[in-house]
N, C-alpha and C positions, 0 to 999 in steps of 0.2 A: 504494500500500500504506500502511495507516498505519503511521504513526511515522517514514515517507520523505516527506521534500518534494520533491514531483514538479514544483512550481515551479521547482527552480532548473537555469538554463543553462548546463550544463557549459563551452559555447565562451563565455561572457561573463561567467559568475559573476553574471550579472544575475537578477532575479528578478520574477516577473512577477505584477500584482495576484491574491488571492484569489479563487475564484468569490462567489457572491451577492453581485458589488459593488452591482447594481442594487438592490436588497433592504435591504441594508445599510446605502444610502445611505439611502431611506425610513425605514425603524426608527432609524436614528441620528438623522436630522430632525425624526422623530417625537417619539421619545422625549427626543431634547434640548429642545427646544420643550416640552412637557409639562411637564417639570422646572423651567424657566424662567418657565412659566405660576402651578405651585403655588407657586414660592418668591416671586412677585411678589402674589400673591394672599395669602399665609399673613405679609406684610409688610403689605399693606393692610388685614387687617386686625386686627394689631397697631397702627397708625400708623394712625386711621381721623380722620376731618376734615379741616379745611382746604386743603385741596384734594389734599393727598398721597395719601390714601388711593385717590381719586380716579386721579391720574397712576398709582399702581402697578395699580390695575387695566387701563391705557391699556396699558401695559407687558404685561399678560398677554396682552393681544392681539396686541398686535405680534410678541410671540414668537412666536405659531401663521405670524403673516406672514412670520415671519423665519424659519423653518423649512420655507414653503413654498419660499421664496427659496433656501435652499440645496438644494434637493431638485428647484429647476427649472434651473438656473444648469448649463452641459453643462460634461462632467468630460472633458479631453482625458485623464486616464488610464482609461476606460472605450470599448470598441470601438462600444458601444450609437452613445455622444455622438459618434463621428467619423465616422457614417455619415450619406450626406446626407438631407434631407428628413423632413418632419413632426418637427423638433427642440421648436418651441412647444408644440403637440398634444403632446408626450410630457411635458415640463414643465409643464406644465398638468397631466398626469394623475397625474405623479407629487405636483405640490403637493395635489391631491386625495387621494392616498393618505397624504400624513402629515397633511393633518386628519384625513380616517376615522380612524390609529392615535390621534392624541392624545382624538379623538372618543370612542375607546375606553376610552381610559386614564382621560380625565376620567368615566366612567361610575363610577369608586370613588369621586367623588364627587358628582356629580348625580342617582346612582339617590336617596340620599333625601329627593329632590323627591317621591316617591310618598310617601313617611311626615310631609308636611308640611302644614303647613293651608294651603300657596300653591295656588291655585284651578288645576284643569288641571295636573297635575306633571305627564302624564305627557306635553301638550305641549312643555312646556316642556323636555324633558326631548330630544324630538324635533327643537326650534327649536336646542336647543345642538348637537347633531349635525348636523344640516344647515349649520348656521352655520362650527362645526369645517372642514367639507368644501369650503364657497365661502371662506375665506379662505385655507383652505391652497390651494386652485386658484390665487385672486387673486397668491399669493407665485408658485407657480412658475410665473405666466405673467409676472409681473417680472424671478424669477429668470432666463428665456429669454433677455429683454433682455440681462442685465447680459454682463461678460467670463465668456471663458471659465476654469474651475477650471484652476489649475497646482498640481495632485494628482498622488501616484501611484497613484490610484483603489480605495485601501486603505482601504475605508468599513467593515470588518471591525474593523480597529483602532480605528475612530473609534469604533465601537459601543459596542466595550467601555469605552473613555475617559467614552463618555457616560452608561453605567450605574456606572461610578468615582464621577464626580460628583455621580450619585443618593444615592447610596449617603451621601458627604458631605455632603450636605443632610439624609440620614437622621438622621445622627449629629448637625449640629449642630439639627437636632431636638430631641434627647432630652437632647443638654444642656440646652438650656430647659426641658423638664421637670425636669430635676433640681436647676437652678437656681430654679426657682419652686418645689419640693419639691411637683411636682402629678403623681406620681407614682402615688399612689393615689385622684387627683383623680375616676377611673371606676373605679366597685368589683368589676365582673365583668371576664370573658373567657371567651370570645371575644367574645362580646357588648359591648354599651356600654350600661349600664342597660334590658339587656333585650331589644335590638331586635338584630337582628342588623347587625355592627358596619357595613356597608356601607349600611343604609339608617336608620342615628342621624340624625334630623332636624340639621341646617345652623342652625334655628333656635335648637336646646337647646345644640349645639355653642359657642355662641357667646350663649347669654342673659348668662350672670354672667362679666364676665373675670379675678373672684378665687376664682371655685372652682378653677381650673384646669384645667377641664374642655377647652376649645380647646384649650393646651398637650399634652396627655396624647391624644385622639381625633386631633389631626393628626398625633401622632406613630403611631399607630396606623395611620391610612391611608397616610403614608408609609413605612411601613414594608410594607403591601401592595404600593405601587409598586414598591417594592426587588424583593419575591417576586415578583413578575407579570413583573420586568424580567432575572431572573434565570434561570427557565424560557426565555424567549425567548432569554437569552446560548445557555446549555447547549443550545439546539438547535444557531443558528446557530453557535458555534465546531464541535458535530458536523458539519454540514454542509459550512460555509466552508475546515476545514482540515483538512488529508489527516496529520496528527501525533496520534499516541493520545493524546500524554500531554496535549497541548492540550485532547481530548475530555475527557478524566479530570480535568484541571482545573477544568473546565467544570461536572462534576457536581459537585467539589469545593466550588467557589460556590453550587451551587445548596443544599448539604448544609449548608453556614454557615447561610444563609441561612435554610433551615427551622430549626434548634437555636435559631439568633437570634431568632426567632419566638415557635417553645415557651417559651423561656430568659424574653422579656418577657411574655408571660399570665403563666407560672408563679411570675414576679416579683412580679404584682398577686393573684392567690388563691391560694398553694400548693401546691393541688391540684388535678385536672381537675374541676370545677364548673362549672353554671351559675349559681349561687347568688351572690346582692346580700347575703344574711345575712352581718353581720359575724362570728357566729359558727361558720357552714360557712369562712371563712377563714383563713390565713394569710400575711401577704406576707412576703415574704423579702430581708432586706438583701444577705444572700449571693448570688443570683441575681440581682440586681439590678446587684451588682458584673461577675460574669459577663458578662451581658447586656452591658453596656456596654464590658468590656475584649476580647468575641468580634466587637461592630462595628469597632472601629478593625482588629483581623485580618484581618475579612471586604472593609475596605476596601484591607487591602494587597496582598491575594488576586487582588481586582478589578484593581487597579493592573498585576500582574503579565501578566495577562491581555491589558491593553489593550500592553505590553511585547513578551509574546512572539508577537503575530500582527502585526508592523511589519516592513515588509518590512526594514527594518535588521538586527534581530534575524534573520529566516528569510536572509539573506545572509550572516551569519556572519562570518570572518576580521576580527574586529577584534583590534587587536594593541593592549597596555599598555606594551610594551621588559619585555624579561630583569628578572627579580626582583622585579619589582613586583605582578603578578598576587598572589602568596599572602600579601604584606605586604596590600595592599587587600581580600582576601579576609578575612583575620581581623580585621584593624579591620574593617570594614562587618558582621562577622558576631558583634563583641563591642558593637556598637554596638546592633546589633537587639535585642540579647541584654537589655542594662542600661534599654533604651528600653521594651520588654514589662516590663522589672520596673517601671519608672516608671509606667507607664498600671497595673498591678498597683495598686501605691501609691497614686496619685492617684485611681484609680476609689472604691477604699475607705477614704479619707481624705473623699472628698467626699460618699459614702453615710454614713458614719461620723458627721460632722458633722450630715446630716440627723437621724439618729436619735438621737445621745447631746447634740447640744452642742458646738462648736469646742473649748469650756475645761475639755470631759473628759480624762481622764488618757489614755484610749486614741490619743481622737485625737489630742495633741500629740505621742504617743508617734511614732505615723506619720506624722505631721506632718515630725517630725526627720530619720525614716530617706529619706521623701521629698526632702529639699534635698538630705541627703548624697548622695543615690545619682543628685543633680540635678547633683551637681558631678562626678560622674563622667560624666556622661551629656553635660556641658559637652565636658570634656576631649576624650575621644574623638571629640565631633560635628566639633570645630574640627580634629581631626587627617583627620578621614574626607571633612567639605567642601572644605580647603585640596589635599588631594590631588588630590579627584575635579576639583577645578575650573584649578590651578596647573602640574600635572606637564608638561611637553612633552611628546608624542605623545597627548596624551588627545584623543578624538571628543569633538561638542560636546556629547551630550548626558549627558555626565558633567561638562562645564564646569557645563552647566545644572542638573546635580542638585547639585553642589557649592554652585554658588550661593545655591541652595534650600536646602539644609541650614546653611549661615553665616546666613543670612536669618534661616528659622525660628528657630534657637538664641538668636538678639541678640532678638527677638520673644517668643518664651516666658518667657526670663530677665525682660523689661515685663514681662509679662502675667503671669508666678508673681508677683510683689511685688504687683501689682494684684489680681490673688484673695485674696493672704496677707492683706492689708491690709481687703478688702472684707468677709471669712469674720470677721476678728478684731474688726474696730470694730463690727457689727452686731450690735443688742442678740437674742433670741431671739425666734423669731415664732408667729405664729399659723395667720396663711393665705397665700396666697400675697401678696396684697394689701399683707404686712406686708415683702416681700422688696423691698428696691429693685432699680429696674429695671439700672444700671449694675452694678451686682455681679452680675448674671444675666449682662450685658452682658463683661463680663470673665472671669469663671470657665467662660461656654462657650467665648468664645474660648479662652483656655488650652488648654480640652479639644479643642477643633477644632483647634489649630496642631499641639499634640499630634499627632495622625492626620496631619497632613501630615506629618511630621518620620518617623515611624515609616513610613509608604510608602514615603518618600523612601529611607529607609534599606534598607527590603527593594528598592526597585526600584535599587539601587546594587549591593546583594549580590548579585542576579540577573543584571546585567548584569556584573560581576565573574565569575562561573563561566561565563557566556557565552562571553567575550575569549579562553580558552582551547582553542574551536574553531573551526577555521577552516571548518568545513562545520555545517548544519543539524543539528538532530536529527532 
């Protein structure tokens, strides 16, 4: 029934892997590989010459191999992998199935090999699929080899972990947009100067790397990755688990994730257009804000997700000792609270700055209220990590998020005085070209440690309301 976990073992309180773990495993191979592939490619060609550029494309490869690898590798928590014979043949097929999916996925960006003047797209377009397909085979007839997985065959959970990650890759996407202020660097939507965004020539993508156009178009097609990976959550959590509110969540993400969508066209023209005229436009600093402070949400969402489909979570009875539960509950929940006004603040402090000037009245105004509300945000993080990570009887994986929260906090605190300093000492610019690259280099950071710090904190609250059942929902 949903909303009952029919997993669990009344005589052992154990609880036993999800269904589609075979499935799961694929799409999580798939699509982590994928992600591994664009971020090592969207570095090379940032970083192009000398041989780096080079090694990072090496790197994109190897991931499709190393995602075969984990997709052929047998999972002693899976019935599939404990039963004898034809274990190779099945690693092998299953590494064939995460190149097909990433085969796939890279189709957001090899379709516009048909829109290019490279001779034959539309083999070549064929030669990347096939290619896709024999090296993820080649991985999991490795992975065969290697030992066996000491999993608890919960590739549900991995799933979702590995659309989390996406998702932060999204983000720190679009901090580089925003840090190279190439934001408006493509002047339609949905479109990209006309062409429909999925088949923008690769070549125009990448002619000028101070229009900003690369910055703003990758952020665009990662951000389809997001979408595409998002639809496929909100099946498989319907599917994978017998809990309503797990499905509802599900759509939940998927429903971010469209707003985030609308939220960035709407950012770059105003209005629903197709129109390149600057005058059918308006772009919106307000929405632009928006847009940025619904990703790190959308990220924490994800997070939750990848949370509560772990068989830890669906086992329940974790205990905090008497009186501790509702102290940790309201710090982790004043902490969420003052961390959403920060990314508030700092979202529109750093749009702010794009559009008036660092040494506008506005923006020093926000500026101020941004530290003060940095020092609260201090305070409470060091009381919320020192807990989650110190208290005796705590599980580890509130040591682990305590840690992560002391971590982040000492890390932001660097990285605000390195933004402050980067945002203030630079004169005003032009193009992007006019931006140096370390202060893009530190002010995404910020923003990306950011997003970790606020997950961090939602997935502490989560698991705080948790601790107070000793059975499933």
């Amino acid at each position: 029934m949903p909303g009952i976990d029919s997993s669990l073992n009344p005589a052992t309180c154990a609880v036993e892997p999800p269904p589609l773990g075979r499935g799961c495993r694929v799409l999580a191979a798939g699509f982590g590989a994928t992600t591994l592939m664009w971020l090592f490619s969207y570095l090379a060609i940032l970083i192009p010459g000398a041989m780096i550029g080079e090694v990072l494309f090496g790197l994109a490869m190897l991931s499709l191999l190393g995602g075969g690898v984990v997709a052929g590798r047998v999972d002693a928590g899976l019935e599939e992998d404990a039963s004898p014979g034809g274990s190779r043949a099945r690693s092998i097929v299953r590494g064939m199935a995460v190149g097909l999916v990433s085969a796939a996925l890279n189709l957001l960006i090899v379709s516009s090999l048909l829109q290019s003047d490279m001779a034959g797209g539309a083999g070549w377009i064929a030669g990347i699929l096939v290619g896709c397909v024999v090296v993820g085979g080649i991985g999991g007839g490795i992975g065969s080899a290697a030992p066996a997985w000491r999993t608890d065959g919960n590739w549900l959970s991995t799933f979702c972990w590995v659309v989390t990650g996406l998702t932060f890759f999204m983000i720190v996407t679009g901090g580089v947009v925003t840090g190279f202020e190439a934001g408006l660097a493509v002047p339609d939507w949905p479109n990209s100067y006309g062409h429909n965004m999925l088949l923008y020539p690769l070549s125009e993508m990448v002619a000028d790397p101070d229009s900003g156009v690369f910055f703003e178009h990758a952020h665009r097609l990662t951000g389809m990755f997001v979408g595409l990976a998002s639809i496929v959550l909100c099946v498989v959590l319907w599917m994978g688990d017998s809990r309503l509110w797990i499905g509802l969540l599900g759509v939940l993400v998927l429903a971010l994730v469209i707003i985030q969508g609308v939220l960035g066209g709407l950012r770059v023209t105003g209005v629903l257009t197709l129109s390149q005229d600057a005058a059918d436009l308006s772009p919106s600093t307000a929405l632009a804000i928006v847009h940025g402070v619904l990703a790190q949400v959308l990220l924490a969402a994800m997070a939750v997700t990848g949370a509560a489909t772990s068989l830890r979570w669906r086992r329940g009875g974790i205990q905090l000792g008497a009186g501790r539960r509702s102290v940790d509950r309201n710090l982790a929940t004043a902490l969420v609270v003052f961390l959403f006004l920060q990314l508030l603040l700092g979202a529109g402090y750093r749009h702010m700055v794009t559009a008036m000037g660092a040494k506008a009245p506005a923006a020093s105004h926000l500026l101020l209220t941004h530290i003060t509300v940095a020092v609260i945000v201090v305070v409470i993080g060091v009381f919320v990590g020192l807990r989650g990570c110190s208290l005796e009887g705590r599980e580890r994986m509130f040591k682990w998020m305590g840690i992560t929260m002391l971590s982040s906090l000492g890390l932001q605190i660097l990285l605000g005085f390195g933004a402050l300093a980067a945002v203030m000492l630079r004169p005003e610019i032009g193009t992007t070209a006019d931006v140096p690259v370390w202060e893009v280099l530190v002010t995404s950071a910020h923003q990306a440690n950011g997003a970790i710090m606020l997950m961090t904190a939602v997935l502490l609250l989560a698991w705080y309301w948790r601790a107070s059942d000793s059975l499933s929902k």
